[in-house]
N, C-alpha and C positions, 0 to 999 in steps of 0.2 A: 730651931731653938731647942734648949735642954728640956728635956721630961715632954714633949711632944713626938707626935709620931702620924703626918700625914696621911700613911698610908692603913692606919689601925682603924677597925670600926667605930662608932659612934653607936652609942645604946642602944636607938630606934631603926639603924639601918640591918636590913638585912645581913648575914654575912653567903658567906657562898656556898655551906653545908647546910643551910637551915632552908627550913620545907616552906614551899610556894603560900599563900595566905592562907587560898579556898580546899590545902591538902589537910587529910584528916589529921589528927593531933598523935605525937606520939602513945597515948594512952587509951586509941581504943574510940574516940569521941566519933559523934557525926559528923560528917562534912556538911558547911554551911550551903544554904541554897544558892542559886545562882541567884541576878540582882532581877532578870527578866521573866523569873517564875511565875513569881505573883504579881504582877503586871500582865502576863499571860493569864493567867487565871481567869483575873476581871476580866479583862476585856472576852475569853469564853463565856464566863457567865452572862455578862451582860449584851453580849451575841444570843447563845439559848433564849433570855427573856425577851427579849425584843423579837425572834422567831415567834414562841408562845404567845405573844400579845396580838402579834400579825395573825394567827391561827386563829384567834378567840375573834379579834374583829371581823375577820373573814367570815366566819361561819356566821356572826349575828348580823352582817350586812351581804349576804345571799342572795335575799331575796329582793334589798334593793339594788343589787345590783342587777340580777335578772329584771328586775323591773325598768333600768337604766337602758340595759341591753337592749328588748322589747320595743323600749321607746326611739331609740337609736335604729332598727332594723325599720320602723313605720315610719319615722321620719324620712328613711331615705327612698322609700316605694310612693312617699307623697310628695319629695320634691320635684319630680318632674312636670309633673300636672302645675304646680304653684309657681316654678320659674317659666311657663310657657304664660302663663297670665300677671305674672312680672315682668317679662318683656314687654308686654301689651302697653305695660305704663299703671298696673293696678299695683296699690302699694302691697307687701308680701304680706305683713301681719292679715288683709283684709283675703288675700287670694286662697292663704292657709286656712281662715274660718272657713270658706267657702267650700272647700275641700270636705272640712270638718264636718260642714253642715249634709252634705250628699252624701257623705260616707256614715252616719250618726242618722237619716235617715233613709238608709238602707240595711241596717241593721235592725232600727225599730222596726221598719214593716217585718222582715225576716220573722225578729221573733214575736212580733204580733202574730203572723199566722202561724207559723208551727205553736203558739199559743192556743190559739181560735180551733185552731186541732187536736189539741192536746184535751183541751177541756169538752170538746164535743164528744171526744170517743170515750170519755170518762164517765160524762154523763149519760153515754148510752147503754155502758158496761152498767152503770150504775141500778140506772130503771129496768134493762132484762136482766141481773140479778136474780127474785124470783124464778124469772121462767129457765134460767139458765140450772139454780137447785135444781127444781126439780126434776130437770133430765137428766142431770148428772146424777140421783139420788136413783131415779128409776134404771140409770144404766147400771150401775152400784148392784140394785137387786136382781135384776137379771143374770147379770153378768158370776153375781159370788152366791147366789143363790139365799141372799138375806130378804129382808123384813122392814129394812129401815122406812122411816118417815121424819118428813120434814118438824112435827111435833115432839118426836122423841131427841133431833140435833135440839129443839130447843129448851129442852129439859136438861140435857147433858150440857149445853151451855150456861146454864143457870146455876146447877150442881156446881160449877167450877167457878165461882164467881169472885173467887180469890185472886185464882190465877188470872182473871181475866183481867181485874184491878191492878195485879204484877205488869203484867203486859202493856197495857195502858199507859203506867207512870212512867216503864220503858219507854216505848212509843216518845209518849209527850218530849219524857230527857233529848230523843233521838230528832224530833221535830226542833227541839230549841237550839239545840249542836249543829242542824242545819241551815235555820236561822242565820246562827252569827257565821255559820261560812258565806252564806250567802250575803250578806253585809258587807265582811272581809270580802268579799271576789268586788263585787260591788266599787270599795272605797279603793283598793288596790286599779281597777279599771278606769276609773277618774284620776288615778297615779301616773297610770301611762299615758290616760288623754294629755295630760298637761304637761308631761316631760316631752309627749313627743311633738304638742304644739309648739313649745319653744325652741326642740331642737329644728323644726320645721322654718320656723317663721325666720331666727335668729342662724340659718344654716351660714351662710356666706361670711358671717359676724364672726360666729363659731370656729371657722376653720381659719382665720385671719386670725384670730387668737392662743388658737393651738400651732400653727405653722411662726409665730411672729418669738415662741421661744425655739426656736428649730434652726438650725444652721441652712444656706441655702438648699443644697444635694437633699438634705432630709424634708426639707418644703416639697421639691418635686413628687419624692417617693408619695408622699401622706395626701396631697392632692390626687395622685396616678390613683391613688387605691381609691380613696373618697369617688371620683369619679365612676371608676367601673363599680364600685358596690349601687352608686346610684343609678349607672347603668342594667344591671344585674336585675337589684330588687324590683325596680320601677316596672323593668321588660316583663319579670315573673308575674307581680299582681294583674297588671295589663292582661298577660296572655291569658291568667285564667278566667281575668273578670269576662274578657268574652269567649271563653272556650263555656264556661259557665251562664251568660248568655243565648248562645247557643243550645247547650243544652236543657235549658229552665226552656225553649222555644218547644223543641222538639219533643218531649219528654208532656209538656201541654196538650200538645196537639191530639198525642195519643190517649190519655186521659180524658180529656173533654170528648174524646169520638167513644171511647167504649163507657162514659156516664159514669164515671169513679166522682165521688161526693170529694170535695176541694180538690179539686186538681189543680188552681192555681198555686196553692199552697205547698203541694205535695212535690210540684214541678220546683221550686222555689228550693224544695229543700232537696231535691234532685241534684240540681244544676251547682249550688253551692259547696255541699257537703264531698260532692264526687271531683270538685277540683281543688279545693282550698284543705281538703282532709287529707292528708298523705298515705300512700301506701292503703289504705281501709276502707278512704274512703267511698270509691265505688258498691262497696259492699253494704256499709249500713245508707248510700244514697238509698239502692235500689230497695232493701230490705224493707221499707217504711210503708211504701205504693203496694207491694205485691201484701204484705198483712194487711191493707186498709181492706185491697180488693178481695180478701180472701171471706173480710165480713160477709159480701155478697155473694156474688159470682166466682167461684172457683176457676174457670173459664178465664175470666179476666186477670187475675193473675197469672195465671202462665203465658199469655200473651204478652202481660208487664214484664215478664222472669226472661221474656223471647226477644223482645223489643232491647231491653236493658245491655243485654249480652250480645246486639248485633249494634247496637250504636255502641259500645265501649270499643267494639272494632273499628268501624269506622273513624271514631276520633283519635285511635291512638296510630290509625294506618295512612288519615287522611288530613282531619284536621289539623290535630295536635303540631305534627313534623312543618306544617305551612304557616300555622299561626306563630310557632316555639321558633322557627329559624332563624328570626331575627332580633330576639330577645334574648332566650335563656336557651343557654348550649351542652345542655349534659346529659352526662352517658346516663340511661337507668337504673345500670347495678350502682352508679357512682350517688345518684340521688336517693335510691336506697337505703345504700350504707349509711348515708348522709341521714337520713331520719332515724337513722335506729341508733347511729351515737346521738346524735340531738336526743334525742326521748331519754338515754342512760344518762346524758349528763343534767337536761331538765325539767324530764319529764315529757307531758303535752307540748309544753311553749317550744322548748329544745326542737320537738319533733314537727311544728307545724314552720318554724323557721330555719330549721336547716337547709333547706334548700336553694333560698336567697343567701344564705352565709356560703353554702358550698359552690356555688356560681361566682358568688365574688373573687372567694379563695382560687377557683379554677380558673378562672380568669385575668387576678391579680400575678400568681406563679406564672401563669402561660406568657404573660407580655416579658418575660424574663427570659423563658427559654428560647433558647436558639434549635431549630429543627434542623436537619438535613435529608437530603433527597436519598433514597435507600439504594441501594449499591446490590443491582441482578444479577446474581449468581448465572449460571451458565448451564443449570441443569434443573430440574424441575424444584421449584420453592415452596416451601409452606408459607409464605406469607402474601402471597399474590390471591385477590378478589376475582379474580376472573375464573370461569369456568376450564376443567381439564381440556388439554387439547389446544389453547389459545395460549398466544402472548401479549404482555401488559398491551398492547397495542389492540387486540382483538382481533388476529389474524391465526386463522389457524396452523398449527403448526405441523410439519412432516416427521412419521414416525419414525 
């Protein structure tokens, strides 16, 4: 038609020399953002905060979680004892008190007498007091060539009677601080009894319901591990409860024959301390008997300090490898390591269960790897156990 023109622009369309939307303007302008900038954006920030809030929760539930953890490692060192008296036909919730009840009073005796001891040697420090000044005051003069007397300490402590009220209110502060720790350790241990009684009683319940959101393949995995950590734990408390048996026997025997005042007691905290305390504990076991004895007989302590150090050979040369072989299977430096990262990442708790967590984990990995038979070189190896001179075989060889 006249005064049209098909092929002519229209206002809004582009033409074919004019610049793309998002190009900047011929005068210099900014170019517009793209449309997924700030949609970008959001979604980073609101990534950052939800990091930050995970961080923030984390840190103020630590210590329930360590507490969960705790209750999760006991739980699994109790249920072997609780499903051998569930098979019996006892119902669990009744087999798990029962557990509770022998393990709750084995503990109370425990610290009943390192109690009974604690306050007897206090009391004794207490009452020779007196007699203990005044050797100390006459060695004082002998020794620096002074004058002192017990009348004049008490003069100079009256003089200071400011200071002595400073100290005091300290004191007291430092008794009340101890107090609510002790409270706190207290309500925190009723925490773990209860969590680990439920993870105890309710264990079979529990894993049916964590496996029952799980695909089959990841059912398998989560049982295989549940299984050897309960294999693991269960073996470890076992082996030390009577490796520590054992030695609460022996450790008696020689106490009560050389007349050391509680030797049940002392044995008690022998036998305990030197299995169930990792890494140290040998040290502060023995350390406890040889200062009792030292009150007395000098003599007797070092027979305690003789005894100590030839049964710690013994159980790590004889018992230990007999009772351990068929429970818990790890290397030393491996159980080591294993309490000294325990200890940086929990402290004590970290450090007195690492060892059941590192027998799981070595145990869990090991069912995975595939081993192969070592492939004997043709000339003399570094890796062969046998002595110079012999083949893996133990036949000696020609030079």
């Amino acid at each position: 038609m006249a005064g049209t023109d098909s092929d002519s622009p229209t206002p809004d369309s582009p033409t074919p020399d004019s610049p793309p939307p998002d190009a900047p303007t011929p005068g210099g302008g900014a170019a517009r953002l793209p449309r997924w900038l700030p949609r970008a954006m959001l979604v980073g920030l609101l990534l950052v905060g939800l990091f930050e809030l995970a961080s923030w929760a984390f840190l103020r539930l630590t210590d329930f979680l360590t507490t969960l953890l705790v209750s999760f490692v006991l739980s699994l060192a109790m249920e072997p004892a609780v499903d051998r008296m569930a098979a019996r036909g006892m119902r669990r919730g009744l087999a798990t008190f029962l557990v509770f009840l022998v393990a709750g009073v084995l503990c109370a005796g425990f610290v009943a007498a390192m109690g009974t001891l604690l306050v007897d040697q206090v009391s004794q420090v207490v009452s020779r007091l007196p007699h203990l000044l005044d050797r100390l005051i006459d060695w004082v003069n002998r020794t620096f060539h002074q004058d002192y007397s017990v009348a004049q300490l008490q003069r100079s402590v009256l003089s200071n009677a400011d200071d002595l009220e400073t100290y005091a209110q300290k004191a007291a502060n430092n008794i009340w601080g101890f107090s609510s720790s002790i409270l706190g350790g207290v309500f925190q241990l009723f925490t773990i009894a209860l969590f680990t009684f439920y993870f105890t009683a309710d264990g079979p319940r529990l894993r049916r319901a964590l496996c029952s959101v799980l695909p089959p393949a990841r059912q398998t995995e989560v049982l295989r591990a549940w299984e050897i950590g309960i294999e693991k734990t269960g073996g470890y408390l076992y082996s030390r409860a009577l490796l520590a048996v054992v030695s609460t026997a022996a450790h008696f025997a020689l106490l009560a024959l050389l007349g050391i005042p509680y030797a049940a007691a002392l044995a008690v905290w022998v036998g305990a301390v030197s299995q169930f305390v990792p890494t140290v504990g040998t040290y502060l076991a023995g350390a406890l008997p040889v200062l009792v004895a030292l009150t007395g007989d000098p003599v007797n302590a070092l027979w305690i300090l003789l005894f100590v150090i030839a049964y710690q050979q013994v159980e790590n040369y004889l018992l230990q490898p007999r009772i351990t072989a068929r429970t818990v299977e790890i290397h030393p430096a491996v159980a080591f390591g294993a309490v000294i990262a325990g200890a940086a990442l929990l402290g004590a708790v970290g450090a007195l269960i690492a060892i059941p967590v590192a027998a799981t984990l070595q145990g869990f990995v090991g069912s995975y790897i595939r081993r192969y038979d070592l492939v004997e070189p043709a000339g003399p190896s570094r890796w062969r156990s046998t002595p110079d001179g012999a083949d893996p075989g133990g036949r000696p060889t020609s030079a």
